[in-house]
C-alpha positions, 0 to 999 in steps of 0.5 A, a space after each residue: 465275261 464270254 468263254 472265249 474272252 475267259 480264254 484269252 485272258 487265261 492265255 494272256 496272263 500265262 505268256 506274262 508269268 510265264 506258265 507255258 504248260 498251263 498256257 498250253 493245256 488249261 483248255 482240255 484240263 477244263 474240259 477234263 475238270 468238268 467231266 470227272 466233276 472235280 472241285 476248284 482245289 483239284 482242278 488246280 492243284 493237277 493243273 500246277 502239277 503238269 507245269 512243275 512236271 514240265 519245268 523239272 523235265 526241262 530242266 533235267 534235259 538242260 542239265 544232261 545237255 551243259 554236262 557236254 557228254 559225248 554221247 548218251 549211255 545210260 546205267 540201264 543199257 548196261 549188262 551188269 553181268 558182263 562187268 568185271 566182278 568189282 564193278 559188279 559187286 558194286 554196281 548197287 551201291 553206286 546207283 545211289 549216288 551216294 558217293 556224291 552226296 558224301 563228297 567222295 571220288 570215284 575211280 575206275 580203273 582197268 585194261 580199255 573196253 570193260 565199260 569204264 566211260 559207259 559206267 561214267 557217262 550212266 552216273 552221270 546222266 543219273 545224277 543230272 536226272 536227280 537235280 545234280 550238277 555235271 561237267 564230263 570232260 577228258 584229260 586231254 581237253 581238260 589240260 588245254 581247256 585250262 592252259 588256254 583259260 591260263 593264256 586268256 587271264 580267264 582261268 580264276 573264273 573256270 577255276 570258281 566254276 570247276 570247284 562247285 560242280 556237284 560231280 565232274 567226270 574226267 575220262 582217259 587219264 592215262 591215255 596220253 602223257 602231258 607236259 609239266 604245265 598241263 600236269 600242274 594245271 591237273 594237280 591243282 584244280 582236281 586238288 581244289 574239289 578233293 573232300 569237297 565235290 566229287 570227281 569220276 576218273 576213269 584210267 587205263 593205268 594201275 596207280 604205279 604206272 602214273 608216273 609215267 603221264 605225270 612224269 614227276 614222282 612227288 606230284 604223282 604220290 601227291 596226286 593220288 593221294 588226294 584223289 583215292 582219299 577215302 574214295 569208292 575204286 573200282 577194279 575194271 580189269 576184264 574182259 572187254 565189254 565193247 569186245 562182247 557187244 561187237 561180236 553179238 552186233 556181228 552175229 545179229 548182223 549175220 542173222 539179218 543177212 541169212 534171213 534177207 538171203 532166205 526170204 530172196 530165195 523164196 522170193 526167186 522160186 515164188 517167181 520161177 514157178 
């Protein structure tokens, strides 16, 4: 068989059994074989590599992408030194995701700005990147995602899907209060992953002042019962967090427009003279 017939074939074949990495690569990595004199075994062991290396990428990216995260912020981004000093203490240990593996809850509860949502978003993104399931949603759209599921006889099916993330993020609970439907609908399917999956919350409220958005003193014990079972709480009162990075967003700004202010000065004399 001629050498561009080979080829085709090899392409071909890869379309049908769907290898497109292989597809797209299998020429140069010859080329690359025949050079570095590698054996047949080799050749095509780093060939299959590059295609699984290429499919848990995509997959990856297509779990960060159905987690529905609002923006993308990543653990590295963080300056741990600026963490309140629980968060600090237990920065570590929450980088193993370990929490999920053992099934247990995390809260992060403090005053607004001292990285709550960035530390949520950045485990999360984590645990996608380590093969986990994720679903990021906040209270608010949470209880109507659910009321509107209730009203299209369609919330037995989220209720299945809700129960076998591996780890769902609920951002601002706290924010704004709810009505009893919404607190019911709440209760009950956080419930349904307590001691089973793991559930990120994110408040802006001590647990004393939960009654005040649930509005009901028995569901509230009932509810925080369940979720601080045996969970990792993280005391988030600080100083802010964004409150540090806007101001050193502003002075660099101000660095930026004094140096465009030098260099147009210099600029003008250059002219002048």
């Amino acid at each position: 068989m001629k050498k561009s017939a080979m080829s085709d074939t090899i392409y071909q074949y890869c379309r049908e059994i769907r290898l497109p990495t292989i597809r797209e690569c299998f020429q140069a990595q010859i080329q690359d074989a025949t050079t570095r004199d590698l054996s047949y075994g080799a050749f095509l062991a780093e060939l299959l590599q590059k295609e699984w290396d290429a499919r848990q990428q995509t997959a990856q990216a297509n779990r960060i992408r159905r987690a529905k995260f609002p923006y993308k912020k990543y653990l590295e981004d963080l300056s741990v030194r600026d963490l309140p000093e629980d968060a600090q203490r237990k920065y570590k240990q929450l980088k193993t995701l370990q929490f999920i593996e053992e099934g247990r809850n995390l809260i992060l509860a403090g005053n607004p700005g001292t990285g709550k949502t960035h530390t949520a978003i950045g485990l999360g993104i984590k645990a996608c990147e380590k093969g986990y399931t994720v679903w990021f949603t906040t209270v608010p759209l949470l209880i109507n995602h659910m009321k509107e599921c209730r009203s299209e006889r369609t919330l037995r099916a989220f209720e299945t899907r809700f129960k076998k993330y591996d780890l769902v993020i609920v951002d601002e609970m706290g924010y704004i209060s709810f009505d009893k439907e919404g607190a019911e609908l709440l209760f009950t399917h956080l419930s349904l992953r307590a001691g089973q999956k793991s559930t990120i919350i994110t408040t802006n409220l001590s647990f004393e002042r939960w009654g005040e958005i649930f509005q009901d003193p028995v569901m509230t014990a009932a509810m925080i019962d369940r979720l601080t079972y045996q969970a990792y709480l993280i005391n988030m009162n600080g100083n802010s967090y964004r409150m540090k990075e806007t101001k050193a967003w502003l002075a660099q700004q101000q660095l930026t427009d004094s140096s465009s202010a030098t260099d147009l000065d210099s600029s003008q004399a250059s002219e002048t003279q």
